[in-house]
C-alpha positions as a Markdown table, in Angstrom:
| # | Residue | x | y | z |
|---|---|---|---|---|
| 1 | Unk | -14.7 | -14.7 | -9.1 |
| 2 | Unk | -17.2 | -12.0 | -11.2 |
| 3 | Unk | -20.4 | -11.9 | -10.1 |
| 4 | Unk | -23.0 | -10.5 | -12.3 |
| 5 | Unk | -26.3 | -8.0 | -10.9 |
| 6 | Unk | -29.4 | -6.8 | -12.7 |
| 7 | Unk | -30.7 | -3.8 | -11.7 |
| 8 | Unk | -34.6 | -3.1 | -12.5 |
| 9 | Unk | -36.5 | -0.1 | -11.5 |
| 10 | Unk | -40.1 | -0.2 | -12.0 |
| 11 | Unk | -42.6 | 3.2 | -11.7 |
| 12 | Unk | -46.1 | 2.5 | -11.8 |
| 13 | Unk | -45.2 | -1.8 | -13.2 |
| 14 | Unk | -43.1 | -0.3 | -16.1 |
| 15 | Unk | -39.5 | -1.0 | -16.0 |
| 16 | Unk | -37.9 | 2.4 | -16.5 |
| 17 | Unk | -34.2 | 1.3 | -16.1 |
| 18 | Unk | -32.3 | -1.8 | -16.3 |
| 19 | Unk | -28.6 | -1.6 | -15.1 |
| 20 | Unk | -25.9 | -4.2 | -15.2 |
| 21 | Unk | -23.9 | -4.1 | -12.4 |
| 22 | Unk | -20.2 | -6.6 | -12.2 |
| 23 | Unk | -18.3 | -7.5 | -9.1 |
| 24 | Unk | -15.0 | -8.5 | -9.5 |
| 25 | Unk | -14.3 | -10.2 | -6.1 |
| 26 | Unk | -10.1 | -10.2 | -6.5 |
| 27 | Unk | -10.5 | -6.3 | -7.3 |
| 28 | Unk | -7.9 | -4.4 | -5.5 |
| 29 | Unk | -8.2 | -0.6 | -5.0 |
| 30 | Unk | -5.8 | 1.2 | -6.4 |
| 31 | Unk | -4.8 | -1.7 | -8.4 |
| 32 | Unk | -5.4 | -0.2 | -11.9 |
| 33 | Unk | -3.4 | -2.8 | -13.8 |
| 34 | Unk | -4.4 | -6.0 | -12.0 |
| 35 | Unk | -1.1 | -7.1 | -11.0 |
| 36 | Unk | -2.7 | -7.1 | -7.3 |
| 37 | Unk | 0.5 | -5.0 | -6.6 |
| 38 | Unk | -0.4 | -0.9 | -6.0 |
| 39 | Unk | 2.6 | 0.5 | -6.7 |
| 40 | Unk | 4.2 | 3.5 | -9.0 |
| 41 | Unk | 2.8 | 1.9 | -12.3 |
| 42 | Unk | -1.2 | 2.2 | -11.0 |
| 43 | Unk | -0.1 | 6.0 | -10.4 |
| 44 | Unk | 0.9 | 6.4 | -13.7 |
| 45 | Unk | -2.5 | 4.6 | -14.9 |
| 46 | Unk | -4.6 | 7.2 | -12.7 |
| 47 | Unk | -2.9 | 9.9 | -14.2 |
| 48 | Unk | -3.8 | 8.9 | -17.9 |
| 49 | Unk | -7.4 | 8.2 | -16.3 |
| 50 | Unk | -7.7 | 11.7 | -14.9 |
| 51 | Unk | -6.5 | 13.4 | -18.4 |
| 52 | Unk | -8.9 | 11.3 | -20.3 |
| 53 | Unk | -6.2 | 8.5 | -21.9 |
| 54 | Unk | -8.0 | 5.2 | -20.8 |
| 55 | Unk | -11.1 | 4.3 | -18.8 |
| 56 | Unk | -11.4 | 3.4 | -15.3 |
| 57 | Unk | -11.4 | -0.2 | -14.6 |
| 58 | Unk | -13.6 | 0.5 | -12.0 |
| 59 | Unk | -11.6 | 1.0 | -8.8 |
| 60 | Unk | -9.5 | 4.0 | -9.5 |
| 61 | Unk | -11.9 | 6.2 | -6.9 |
| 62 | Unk | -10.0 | 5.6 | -4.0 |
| 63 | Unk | -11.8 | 8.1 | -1.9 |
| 64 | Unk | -14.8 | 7.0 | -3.3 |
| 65 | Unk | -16.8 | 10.5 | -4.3 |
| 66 | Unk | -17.7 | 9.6 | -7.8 |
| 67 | Unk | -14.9 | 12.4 | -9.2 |
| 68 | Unk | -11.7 | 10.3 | -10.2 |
| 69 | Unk | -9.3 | 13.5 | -9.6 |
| 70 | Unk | -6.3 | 14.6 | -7.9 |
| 71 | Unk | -7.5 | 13.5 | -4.6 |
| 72 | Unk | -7.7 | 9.9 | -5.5 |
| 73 | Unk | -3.5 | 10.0 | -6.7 |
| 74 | Unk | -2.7 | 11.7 | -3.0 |
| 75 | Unk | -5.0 | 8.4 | -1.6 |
| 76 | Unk | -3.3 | 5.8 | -4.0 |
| 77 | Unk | 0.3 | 7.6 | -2.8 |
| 78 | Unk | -0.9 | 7.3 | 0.7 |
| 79 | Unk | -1.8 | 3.7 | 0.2 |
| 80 | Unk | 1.9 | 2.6 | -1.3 |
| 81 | Unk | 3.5 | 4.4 | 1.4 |
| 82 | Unk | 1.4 | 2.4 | 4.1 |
| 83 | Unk | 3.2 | -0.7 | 2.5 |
């Protein structure tokens, strides 16, 4: 199920900024292919994400500090081994 935010942020009654947030409720992280399977081929999508190739679907931080980097393919590693 997606589920759909608005955002406002008023200063002084104004809106200065409007922000669309989505949920995705069957998003899995790590999953970067939504197969709901973390395995090799979600590695191989974080690479491409770190060098710039495709976007983030939106849950390729898997250490969650805003920098999609090496970090986050040691955590996805660390999450298939755990399987």
């Amino acid at each position: 199920m997606i589920h759909t935010y608005t955002l406002n942020v008023f200063t002084d009654n104004q809106m200065d900024l409007q922000q669309t947030i989505i949920f995705d409720n069957n998003m899995v992280i790590g999953d970067l292919n939504g197969d709901y399977i973390v395995n090799i081929l979600d590695i191989l999508i974080m690479v491409n994400i770190i060098m710039g190739s495709i976007d983030d679907p939106g849950n390729a931080d898997i250490n969650d500090d805003n920098i999609i980097n090496i970090l986050d393919i040691v955590g996805l590693v660390n999450v298939i081994l755990e399987d």
